[in-house]
GUTIGU-666365 format. One line per field, with one value per residue (C-alpha): x, y, z; residue in one letter; residue number from 0. Coordinates in steps of 0.001 Angstrom, whole numbers, padded with zeros to 6 digits. Last residue first. Layout:
<pts>
x c(X,...)
y c(Y,...)
z c(Z,...)
code c(A,...)
pos c(NUM,...)
</pts>
This chain:
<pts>
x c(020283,018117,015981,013895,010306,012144,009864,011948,011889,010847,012942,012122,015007,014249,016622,017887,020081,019029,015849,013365,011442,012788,014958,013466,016543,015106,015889,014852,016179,018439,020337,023647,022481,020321,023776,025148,021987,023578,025859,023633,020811,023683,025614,021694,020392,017456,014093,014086,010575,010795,008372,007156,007164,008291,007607,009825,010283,013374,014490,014506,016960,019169,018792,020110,022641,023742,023932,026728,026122,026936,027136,029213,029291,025152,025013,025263,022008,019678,021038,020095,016805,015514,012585,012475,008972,008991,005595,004148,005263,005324,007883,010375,008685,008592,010169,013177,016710,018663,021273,017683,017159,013470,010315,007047,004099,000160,-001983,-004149,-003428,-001951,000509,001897,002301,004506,006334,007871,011448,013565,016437,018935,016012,014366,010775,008870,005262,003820,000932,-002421,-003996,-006694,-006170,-008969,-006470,-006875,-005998,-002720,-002137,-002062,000450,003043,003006,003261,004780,008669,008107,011254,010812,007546,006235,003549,000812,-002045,-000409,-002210,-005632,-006918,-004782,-002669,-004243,-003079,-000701,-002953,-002979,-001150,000963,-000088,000292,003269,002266,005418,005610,002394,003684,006605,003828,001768,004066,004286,000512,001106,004126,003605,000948,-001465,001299,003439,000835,-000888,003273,003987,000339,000840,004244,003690,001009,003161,005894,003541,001678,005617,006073,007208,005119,002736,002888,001304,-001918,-002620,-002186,-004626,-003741,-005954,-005571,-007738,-010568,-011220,-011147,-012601,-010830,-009539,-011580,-012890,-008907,-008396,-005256,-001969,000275,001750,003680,004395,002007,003154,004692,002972,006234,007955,009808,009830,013867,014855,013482,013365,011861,011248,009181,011534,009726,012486,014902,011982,010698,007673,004584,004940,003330,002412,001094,003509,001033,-002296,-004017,-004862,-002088,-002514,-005963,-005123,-003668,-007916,-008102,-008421,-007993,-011233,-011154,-012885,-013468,-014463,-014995,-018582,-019443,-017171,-017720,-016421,-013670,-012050,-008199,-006699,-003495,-003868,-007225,-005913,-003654,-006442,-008250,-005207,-004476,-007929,-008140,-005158,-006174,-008955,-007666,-005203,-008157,-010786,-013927,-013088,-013239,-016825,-017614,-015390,-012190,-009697,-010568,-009413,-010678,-009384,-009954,-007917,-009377,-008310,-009586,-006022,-004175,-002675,001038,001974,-000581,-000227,003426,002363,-000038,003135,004990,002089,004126,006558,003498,-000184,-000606,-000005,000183,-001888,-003520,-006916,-008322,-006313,-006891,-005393,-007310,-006967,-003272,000487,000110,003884,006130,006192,008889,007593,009063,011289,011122,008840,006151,007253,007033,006508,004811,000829,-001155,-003512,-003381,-004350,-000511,000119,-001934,-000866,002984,001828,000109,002599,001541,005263,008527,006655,008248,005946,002900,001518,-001269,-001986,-005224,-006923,-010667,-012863,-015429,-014938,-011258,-012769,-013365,-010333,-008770,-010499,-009985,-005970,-004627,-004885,-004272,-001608,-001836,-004450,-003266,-006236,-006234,-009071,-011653,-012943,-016049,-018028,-015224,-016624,-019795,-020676,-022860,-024187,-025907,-022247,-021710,-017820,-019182,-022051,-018934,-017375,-020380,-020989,-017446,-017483,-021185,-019399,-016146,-018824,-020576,-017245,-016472,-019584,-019712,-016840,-015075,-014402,-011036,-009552,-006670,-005570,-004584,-005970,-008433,-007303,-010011,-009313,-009863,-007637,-009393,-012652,-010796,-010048,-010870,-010412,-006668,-004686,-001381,000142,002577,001571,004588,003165,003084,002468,-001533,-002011,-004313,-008138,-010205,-008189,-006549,-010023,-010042,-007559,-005224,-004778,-000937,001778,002048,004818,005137,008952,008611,010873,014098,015876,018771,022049,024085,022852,022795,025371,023637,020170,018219,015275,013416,012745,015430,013532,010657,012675,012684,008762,008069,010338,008162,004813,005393,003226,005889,005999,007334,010741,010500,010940,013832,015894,015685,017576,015655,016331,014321,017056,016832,013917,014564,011285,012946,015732,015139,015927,019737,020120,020547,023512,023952,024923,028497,029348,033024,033081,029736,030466,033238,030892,029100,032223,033509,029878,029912,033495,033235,029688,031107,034797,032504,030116,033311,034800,031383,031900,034755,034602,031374,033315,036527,034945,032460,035310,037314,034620,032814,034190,035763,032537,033190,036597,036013,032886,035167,037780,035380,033594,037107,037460,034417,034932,038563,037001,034303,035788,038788,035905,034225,037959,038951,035477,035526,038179,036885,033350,034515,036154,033412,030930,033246,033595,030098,028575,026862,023315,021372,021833,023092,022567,019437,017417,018864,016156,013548,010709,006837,006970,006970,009414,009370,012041,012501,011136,009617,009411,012178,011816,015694,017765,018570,021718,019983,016800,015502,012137,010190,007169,008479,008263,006480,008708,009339,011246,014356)
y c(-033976,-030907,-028844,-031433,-029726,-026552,-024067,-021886,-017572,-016057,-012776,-009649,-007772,-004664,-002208,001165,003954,002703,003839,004346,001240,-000616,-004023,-006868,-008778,-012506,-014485,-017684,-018027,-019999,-017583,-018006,-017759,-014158,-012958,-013466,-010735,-007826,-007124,-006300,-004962,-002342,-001774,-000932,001559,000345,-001454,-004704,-007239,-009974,-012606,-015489,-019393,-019975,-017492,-014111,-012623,-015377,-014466,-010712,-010648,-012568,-009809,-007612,-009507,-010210,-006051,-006131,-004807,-002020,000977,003992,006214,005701,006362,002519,001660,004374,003329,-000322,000783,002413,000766,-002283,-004390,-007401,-010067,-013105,-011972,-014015,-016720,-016338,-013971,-010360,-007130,-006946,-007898,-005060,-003707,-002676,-000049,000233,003112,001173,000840,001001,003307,005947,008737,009960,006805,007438,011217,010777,007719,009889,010109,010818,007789,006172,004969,003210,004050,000495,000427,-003158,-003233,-004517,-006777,-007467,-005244,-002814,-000875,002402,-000148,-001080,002067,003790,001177,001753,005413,004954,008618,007198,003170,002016,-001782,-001820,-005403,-006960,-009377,-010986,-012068,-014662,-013415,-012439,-015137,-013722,-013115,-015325,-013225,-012319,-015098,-014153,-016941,-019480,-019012,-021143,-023531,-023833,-020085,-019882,-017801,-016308,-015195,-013617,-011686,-009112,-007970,-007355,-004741,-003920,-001667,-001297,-001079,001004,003487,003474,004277,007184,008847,008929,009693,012806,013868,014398,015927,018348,019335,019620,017786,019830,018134,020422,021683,018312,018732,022371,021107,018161,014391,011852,008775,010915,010571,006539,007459,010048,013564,015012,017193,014826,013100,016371,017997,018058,017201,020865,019692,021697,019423,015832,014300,014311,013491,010158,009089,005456,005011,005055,002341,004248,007742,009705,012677,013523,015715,015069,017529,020365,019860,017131,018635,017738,014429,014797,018075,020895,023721,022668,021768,024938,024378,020974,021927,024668,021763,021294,017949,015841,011721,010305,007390,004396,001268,-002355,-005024,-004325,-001121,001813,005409,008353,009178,012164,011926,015469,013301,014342,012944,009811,009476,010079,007109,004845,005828,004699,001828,000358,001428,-000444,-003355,-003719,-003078,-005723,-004375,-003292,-006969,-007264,-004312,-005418,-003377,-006048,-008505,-005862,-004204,-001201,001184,004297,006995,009686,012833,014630,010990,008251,007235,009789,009097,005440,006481,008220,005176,003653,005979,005821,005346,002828,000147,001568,000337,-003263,-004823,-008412,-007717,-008557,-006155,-003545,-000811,001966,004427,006892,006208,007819,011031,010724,008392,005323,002920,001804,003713,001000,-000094,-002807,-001767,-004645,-004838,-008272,-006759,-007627,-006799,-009609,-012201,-014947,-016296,-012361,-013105,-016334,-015165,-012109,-013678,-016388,-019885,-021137,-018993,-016152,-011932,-009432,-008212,-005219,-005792,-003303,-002481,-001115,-000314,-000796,-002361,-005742,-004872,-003770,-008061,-009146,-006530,-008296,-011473,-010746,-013868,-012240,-008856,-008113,-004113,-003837,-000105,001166,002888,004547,006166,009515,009111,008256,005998,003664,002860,-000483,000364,003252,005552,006187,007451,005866,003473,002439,001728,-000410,-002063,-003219,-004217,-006398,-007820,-008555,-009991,-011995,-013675,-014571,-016791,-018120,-019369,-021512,-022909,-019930,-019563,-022706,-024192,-026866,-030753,-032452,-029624,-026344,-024557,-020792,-017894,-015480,-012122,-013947,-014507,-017751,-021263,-023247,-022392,-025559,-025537,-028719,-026726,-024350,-023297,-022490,-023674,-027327,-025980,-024566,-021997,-021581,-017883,-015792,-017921,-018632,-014791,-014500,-017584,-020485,-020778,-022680,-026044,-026561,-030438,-030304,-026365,-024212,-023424,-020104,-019870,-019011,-016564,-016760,-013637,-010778,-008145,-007096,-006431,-006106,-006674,-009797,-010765,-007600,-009844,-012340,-010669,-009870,-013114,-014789,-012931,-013890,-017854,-019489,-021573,-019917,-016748,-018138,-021680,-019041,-016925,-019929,-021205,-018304,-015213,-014695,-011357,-009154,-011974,-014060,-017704,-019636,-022299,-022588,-025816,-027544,-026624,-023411,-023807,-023641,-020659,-021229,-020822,-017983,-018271,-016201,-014303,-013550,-011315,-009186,-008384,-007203,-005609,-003724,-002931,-001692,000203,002416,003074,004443,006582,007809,008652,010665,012238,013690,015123,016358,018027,019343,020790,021917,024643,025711,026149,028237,027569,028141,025095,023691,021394,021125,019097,017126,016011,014396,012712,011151,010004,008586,006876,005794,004044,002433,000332,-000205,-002156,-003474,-004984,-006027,-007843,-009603,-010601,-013083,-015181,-014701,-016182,-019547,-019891,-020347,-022426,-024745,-024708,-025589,-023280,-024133,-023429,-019781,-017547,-018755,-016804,-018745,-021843,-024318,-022801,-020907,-021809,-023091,-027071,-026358,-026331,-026217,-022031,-021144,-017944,-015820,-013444,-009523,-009115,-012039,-014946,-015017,-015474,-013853,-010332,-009594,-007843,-005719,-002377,-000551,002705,004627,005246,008703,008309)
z c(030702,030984,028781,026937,026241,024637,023694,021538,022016,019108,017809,015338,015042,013279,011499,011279,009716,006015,006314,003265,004077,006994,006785,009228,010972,011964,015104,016398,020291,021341,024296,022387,019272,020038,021214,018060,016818,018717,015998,013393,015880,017162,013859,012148,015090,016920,016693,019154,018357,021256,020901,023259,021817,025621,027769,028180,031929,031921,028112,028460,031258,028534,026931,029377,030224,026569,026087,028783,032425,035105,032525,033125,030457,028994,025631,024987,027268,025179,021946,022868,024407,020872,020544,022709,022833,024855,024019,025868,029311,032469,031795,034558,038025,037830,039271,036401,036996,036927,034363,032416,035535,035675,036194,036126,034196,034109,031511,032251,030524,033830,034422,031056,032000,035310,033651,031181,033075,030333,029828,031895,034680,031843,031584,030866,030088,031255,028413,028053,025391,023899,020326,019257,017167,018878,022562,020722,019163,023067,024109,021656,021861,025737,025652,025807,026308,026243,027317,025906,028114,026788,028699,026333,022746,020495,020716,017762,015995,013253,010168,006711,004313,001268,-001593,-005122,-004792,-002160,001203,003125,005632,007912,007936,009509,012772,010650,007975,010928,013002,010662,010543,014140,013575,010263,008517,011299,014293,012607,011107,014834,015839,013783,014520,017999,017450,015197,017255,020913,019007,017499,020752,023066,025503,028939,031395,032605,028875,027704,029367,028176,024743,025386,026266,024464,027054,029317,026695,027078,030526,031890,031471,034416,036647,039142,039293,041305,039592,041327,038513,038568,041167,044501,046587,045377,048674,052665,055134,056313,053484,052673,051745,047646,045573,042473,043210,040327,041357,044008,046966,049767,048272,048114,051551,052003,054067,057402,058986,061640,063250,064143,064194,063596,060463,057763,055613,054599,054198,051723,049358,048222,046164,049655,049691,050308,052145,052648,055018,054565,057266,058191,056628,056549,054823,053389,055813,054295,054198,055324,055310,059668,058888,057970,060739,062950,061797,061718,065183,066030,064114,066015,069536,068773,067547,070583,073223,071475,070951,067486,066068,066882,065033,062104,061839,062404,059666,057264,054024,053403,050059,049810,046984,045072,044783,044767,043053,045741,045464,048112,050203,049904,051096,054200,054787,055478,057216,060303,062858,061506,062098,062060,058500,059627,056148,055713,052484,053761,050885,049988,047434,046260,043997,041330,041096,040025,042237,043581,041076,041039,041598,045411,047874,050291,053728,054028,051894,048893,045145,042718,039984,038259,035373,034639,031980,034464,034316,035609,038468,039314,039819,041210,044106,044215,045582,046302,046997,047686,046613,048320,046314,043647,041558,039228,037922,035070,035202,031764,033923,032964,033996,037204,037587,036751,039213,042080,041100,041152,042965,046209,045402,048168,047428,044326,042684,040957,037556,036056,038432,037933,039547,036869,035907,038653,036714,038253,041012,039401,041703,042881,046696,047147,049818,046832,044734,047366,047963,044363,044082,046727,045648,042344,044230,046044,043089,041429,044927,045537,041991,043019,040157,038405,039512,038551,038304,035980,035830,038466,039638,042059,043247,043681,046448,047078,045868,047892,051322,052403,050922,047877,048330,048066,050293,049862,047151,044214,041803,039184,035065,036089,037591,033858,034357,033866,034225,032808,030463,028715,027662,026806,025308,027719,028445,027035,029203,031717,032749,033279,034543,032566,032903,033544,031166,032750,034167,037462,039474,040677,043164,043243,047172,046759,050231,051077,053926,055498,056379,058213,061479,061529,060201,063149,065697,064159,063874,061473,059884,056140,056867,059412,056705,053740,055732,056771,052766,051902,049986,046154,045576,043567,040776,040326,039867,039193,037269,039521,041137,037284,037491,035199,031262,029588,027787,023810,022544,019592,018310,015468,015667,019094,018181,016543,020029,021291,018401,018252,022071,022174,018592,019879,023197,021669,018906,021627,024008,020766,020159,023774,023533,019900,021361,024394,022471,019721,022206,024352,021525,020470,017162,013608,013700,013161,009563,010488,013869,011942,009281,011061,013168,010288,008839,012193,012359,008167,008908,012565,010393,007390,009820,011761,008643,007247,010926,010587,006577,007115,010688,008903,005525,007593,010580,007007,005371,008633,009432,005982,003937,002407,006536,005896,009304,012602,014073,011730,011542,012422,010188,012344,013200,016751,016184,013240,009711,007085,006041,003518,003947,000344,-000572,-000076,000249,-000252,001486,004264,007523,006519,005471,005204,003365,005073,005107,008434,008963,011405,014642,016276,018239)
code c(X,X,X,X,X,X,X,X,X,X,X,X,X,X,X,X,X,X,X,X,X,X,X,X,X,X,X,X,X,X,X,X,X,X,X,X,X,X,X,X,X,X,X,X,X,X,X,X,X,X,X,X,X,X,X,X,X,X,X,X,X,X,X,X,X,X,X,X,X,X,X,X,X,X,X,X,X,X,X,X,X,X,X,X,X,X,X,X,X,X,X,X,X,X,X,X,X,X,X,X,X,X,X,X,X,X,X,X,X,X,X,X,X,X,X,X,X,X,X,X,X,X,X,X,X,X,X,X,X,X,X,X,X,X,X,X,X,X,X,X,X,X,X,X,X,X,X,X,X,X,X,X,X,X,X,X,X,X,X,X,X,X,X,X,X,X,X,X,X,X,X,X,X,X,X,X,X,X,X,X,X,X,X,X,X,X,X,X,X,X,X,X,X,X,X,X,X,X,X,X,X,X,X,X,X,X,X,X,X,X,X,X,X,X,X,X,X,X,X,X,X,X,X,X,X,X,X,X,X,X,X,X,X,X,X,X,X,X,X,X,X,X,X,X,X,X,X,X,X,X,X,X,X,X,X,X,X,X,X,X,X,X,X,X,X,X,X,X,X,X,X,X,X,X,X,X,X,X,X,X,X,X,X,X,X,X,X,X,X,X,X,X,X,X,X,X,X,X,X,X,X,X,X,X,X,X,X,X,X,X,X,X,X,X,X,X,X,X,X,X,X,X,X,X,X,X,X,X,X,X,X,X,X,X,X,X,X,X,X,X,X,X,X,X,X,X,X,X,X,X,X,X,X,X,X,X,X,X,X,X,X,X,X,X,X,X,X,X,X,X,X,X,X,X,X,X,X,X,X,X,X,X,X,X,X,X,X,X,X,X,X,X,X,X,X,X,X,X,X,X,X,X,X,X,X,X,X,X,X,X,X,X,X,X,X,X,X,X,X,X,X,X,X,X,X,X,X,X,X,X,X,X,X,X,X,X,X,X,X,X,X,X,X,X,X,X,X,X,X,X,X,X,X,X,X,X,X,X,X,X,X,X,X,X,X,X,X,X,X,X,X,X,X,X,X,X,X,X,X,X,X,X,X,X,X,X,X,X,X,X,X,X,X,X,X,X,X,X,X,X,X,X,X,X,X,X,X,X,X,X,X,X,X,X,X,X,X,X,X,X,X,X,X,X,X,X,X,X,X,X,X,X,X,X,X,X,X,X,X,X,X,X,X,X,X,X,X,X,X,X,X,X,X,X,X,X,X,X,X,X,X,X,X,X,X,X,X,X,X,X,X,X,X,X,X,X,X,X,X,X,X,X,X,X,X,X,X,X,X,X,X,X,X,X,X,X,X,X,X,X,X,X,X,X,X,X,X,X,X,X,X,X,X,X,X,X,X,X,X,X,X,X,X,X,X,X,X,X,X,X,X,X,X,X,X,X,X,X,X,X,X,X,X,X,X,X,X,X,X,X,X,X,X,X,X,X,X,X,X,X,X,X,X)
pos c(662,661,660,659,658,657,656,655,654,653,652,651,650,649,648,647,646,645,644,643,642,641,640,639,638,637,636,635,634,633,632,631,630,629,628,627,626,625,624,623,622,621,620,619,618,617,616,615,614,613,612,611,610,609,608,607,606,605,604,603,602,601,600,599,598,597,596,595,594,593,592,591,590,589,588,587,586,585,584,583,582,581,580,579,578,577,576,575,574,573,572,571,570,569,568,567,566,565,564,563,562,561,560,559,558,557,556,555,554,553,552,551,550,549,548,547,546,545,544,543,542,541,540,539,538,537,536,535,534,533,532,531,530,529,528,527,526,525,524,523,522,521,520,519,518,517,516,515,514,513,512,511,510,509,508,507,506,505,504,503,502,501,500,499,498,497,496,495,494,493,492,491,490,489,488,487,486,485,484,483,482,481,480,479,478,477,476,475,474,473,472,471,470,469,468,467,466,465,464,463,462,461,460,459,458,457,456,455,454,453,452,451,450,449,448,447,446,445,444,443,442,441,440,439,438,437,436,435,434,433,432,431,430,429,428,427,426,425,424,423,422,421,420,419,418,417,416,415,414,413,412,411,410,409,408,407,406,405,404,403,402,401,400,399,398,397,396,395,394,393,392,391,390,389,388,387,386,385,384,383,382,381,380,379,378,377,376,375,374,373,372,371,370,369,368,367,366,365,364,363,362,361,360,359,358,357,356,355,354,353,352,351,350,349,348,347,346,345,344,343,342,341,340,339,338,337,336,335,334,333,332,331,330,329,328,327,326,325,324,323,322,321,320,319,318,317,316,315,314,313,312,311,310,309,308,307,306,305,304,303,302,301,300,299,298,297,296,295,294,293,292,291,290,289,288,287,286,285,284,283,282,281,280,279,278,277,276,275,274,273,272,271,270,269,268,267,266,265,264,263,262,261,260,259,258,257,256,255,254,253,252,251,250,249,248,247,246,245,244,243,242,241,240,239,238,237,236,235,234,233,232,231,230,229,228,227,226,225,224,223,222,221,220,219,218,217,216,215,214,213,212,211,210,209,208,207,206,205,204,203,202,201,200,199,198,197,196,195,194,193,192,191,190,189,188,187,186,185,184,183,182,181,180,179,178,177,176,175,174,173,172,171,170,169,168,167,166,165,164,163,162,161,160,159,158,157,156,155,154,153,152,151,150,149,148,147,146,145,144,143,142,141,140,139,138,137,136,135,134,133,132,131,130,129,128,127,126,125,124,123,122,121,120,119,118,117,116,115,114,113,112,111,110,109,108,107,106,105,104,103,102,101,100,99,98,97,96,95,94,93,92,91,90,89,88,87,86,85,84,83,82,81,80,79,78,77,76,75,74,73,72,71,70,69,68,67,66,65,64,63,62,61,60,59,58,57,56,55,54,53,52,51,50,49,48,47,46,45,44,43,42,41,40,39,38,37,36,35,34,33,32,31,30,29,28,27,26,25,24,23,22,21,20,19,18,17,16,15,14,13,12,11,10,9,8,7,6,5,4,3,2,1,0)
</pts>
């Protein structure tokens, strides 16, 4: 599905097209009824007309399908039996999936009741990562042994979950806007228990005040992660201690990133990174990180490959992260390996390998089967100094082939070599070495360029030049003509311009962390950074759709392959924006879905924070019908009519802040 300029009247509840915003006021900018229907009719004639019209709509609805149908078998009878009988075959399942969502949906609109929400101790509920209380006292009580046991009670594991909506914290505040938020959070909007972390290591370092946290509290602390960096860059053998794209460097993968200094930091230095921790009950590493404004996913070494695909990163860094890489004999540097681009780099930084560490037996023995390990990756040992060391991952695949007969670990066979690996077992062997993606991250393009994939590029994943340009284009003209520009009269909609005046600009900072559910080529993302915007985006590939993820990741962007039936990697309340173009067409083609539309949305809601946005673009039946739902979960919902395009519409959504959630 291709975007396309939008048309900047709106259409709302019942008014007409074009007409001006006046809807009464509210403490987050929308009328009362929005999602309802128009305020002027009265429940019981307005339950009355839809409880009439419904059975005609569906009636129109099924007559003109099968009319359609009709048509279409005629129209081609010319072509094989073979041929008729497998397209009217399959257009007869799209028909049958089309009329069960939209009569579902639709049936809402009659008798539509809104989600309770969850008890209050659920308000940072993450689904797939819910461990027992006998598994948070085994991590939490200092006891090695029962870690070790309890550690697999954290791996994803998603079955059925609350249907409800996740609360928010009784004192939660909206967040700082960038850049403030990154350096002061709300202390109300985490969970952070007796533990205060003034102290520790200097990605996990914070002072928390009366009322906020800080991380800039400590000049010690922002002084070190400089001197960090500096060192790490001088390991690496740059003459420019901040210049890290010089040598190829994008987008770094932070493994237990503290509460994401680090990456703040490289972000100063037009570096990306993703931090990636276990699941924590209180003082979450990704839970803080993404409340900074940082890119961040709750994701685990355990036992599981991490939802990237093979060459995803230009370095993978972890500083005190607490992983024993020379557990599971080595399989879990296999899978940095696997992560890691040719060229690429692995950054350690570990208590353990200090010269005064190393002269006790156990470390020892440690480092050195790490060491070897990494030359068995053909890793090149750059450097270490004091606690930090670095590799160099090789960009030559003859040295695979030039180690000893037999040595560990093989090169991956075909089957084993999946490019699209969501969650499947840690594999024990060296990935990535038959893919056409295996170019030295020296002789890519540095970033700003590498977003600007060439001709060549493209082939190595099968896009086609013109298909490429026409949504780049598609979606600047979007985002310039509409899709920011249209927030703006529903965010002042309670002070309404004067004829003749130019809609007011929306704050320069109003959104931070986005999440494109759909995101295809990372259109969206790339016309956010053209247009200067300060924000970074969480690109989505669905698992039902084409795996794209592979050439997101190498233009240098961050995101994540995800099933939508599944709860999402994240704690509630860490997006400002979700984008969807397209994912309800995606989710209806698909013949044997695991969940309803209103789970998925209501998905949405607990990544979403309050006075958060959803904008969905899909088919007209699908955003028609799907808009009861947006009742039920409370939100403020609008249906934006495209120029020139009957076929489609927007749903442009705001999600409440409720102060008083619970009785």
């Amino acid at each position: 599905m291709m975007p396309r300029p939008l048309h900047r009247s709106l259409s709302i509840g019942g008014g007409e097209k074009g007409s001006p915003l006046k809807s009464p006021s509210r403490e987050n900018g929308f009328g009362h009824g929005c999602g309802g229907g128009a305020q002027s009719i009265r429940g019981s004639r307005h339950a009355f007309i839809v409880r009439g019209l419904f059975p005609l709509v569906l009636f129109s609805v099924v007559v003109f399908a099968i009319t359609w149908s009709v048509w279409w078998t005629v129209s081609i009878s010319t072509a094989s039996r073979a041929n008729i009988y497998g397209g009217y075959r399959r257009l007869q399942e799209q028909l049958v999936s089309d009329l069960s969502q939209i009569g579902e949906l639709s049936l809402g609109l009659v008798k539509t009741r809104e989600l309770e929400f969850c008890p209050q101790d659920l308000e940072n509920y993450v689904p797939c990562y819910n461990a027992s209380s006998s598994t948070v006292e085994a991590l939490d009580g200092g006891d090695p042994a029962a870690a070790v046991a309890a550690e697999e009670e954290y791996e994803r594991r998603c079955t059925e979950y609350e249907k409800c909506l996740v609360p928010s914290p009784r004192n939660y505040r909206i967040p700082l806007h960038w850049p403030t938020g990154k350096e002061f959070i709300w202390k109300e909007n985490v969970k952070i228990t007796g533990n205060e972390f003034s102290s520790g290591s200097l990605t996990k370092r914070m002072m928390v005040e009366e009322e906020h946290i800080s991380f800039r509290s400590d000049s010690l602390m922002v002084d070190g992660v400089e001197d960090y960096s500096h060192q790490i860059a001088e390991m690496i053998g740059l003459r420019n201690q901040s210049n890290f794209i010089e040598a190829g460097i994008r987008t770094v993968l932070d493994i237990g990133c503290g509460f994401g200094s680090f990456g703040a930091h490289l972000f100063s230095k037009e570096l990306l990174t993703m931090c990636i921790a276990n699941y924590e009950v209180s003082g979450s590493q990704v839970q803080i990180t993404l409340e900074r404004g940082l890119p961040a996913i709750i994701g685990s070494f355990t036992s599981k490959q991490l939802p990237f695909p093979y060459l995803s990163y230009d370095m993978v860094h972890c500083a005190r992260c607490e992983i024993s890489w020379e557990k599971k004999d080595g399989m879990l540097l296999s899978e940095v390996d696997r992560l890691l681009k040719p060229g690429g780099y692995f950054v350690w930084t570990s208590l353990t390998t200090t010269p005064r560490a190393l002269r006790i037996k156990e470390n020892k023995d440690n480092f050195l089967f790490i060491t070897n390990f990494a030359e068995n990756l053909c890793w090149e040992l750059l450097s270490q100094q004091d606690e930090t060391v670095v590799w160099k991952k090789t960009s030559r695949k003859d040295c695979y082939y030039s180690r000893k007969s037999g040595t560990s670990p093989p090169i991956c066979s075909k089957g084993q070599d999946v490019e699209s690996p969501y969650y499947q077992s840690l594999g024990f062997c060296i990935g990535g070495t038959r893919s056409r993606r295996w170019i030295p991250i020296e002789k890519r393009a540095h970033w700003p360029a590498r977003a600007k994939l060439s001709m060549t590029d493209l082939d190595i994943y099968g896009v086609h030049t013109e298909d490429f340009s026409e949504d780049a284009l598609n979606w600047n003209s979007i985002l310039h003509n509409s899709y920011w520009s249209l927030l703006s009269p529903l965010i002042f909609s309670d002070h309404p311009k004067r004829p003749g005046d130019e809609d007011p600009s929306p704050p320069k900072n109003m959104l931070r962390n986005v999440l494109d559910m759909n995101a295809h080529f990372g259109g969206f993302n790339a016309a956010l950074l053209e247009a200067g915007k300060e924000v970074w985006v969480m690109n989505v590939v669905p698992t039902s759709g084409t795996n794209y993820l592979p050439l997101i990741l190498d233009r240098g962007f961050v995101g994540v392959q995800h099933d939508w039936c599944e709860a999402f990697p994240t704690y509630p309340r860490t997006y400002d924006m979700v984008h969807g173009e397209g994912i309800l067409s995606l989710e209806a083609r698909q013949k044997h879905r695991k969940c309803s539309f209103a789970d998925i949305l209501l998905e949405i809601d607990r990544i979403l924070r309050p006075e958060g946005w959803v904008i969905l673009r899909d088919r007209t039946p699908l955003i028609e019908a799907i808009r009861s739902v947006t009742t039920q979960l409370r939100w403020d919902a609008r249906i934006v009519e495209l120029e020139n395009n009957n076929d489609e519409r927007l749903l442009v959504c705001q999600k409440p802040f409720f102060k008083k959630q619970l009785k």
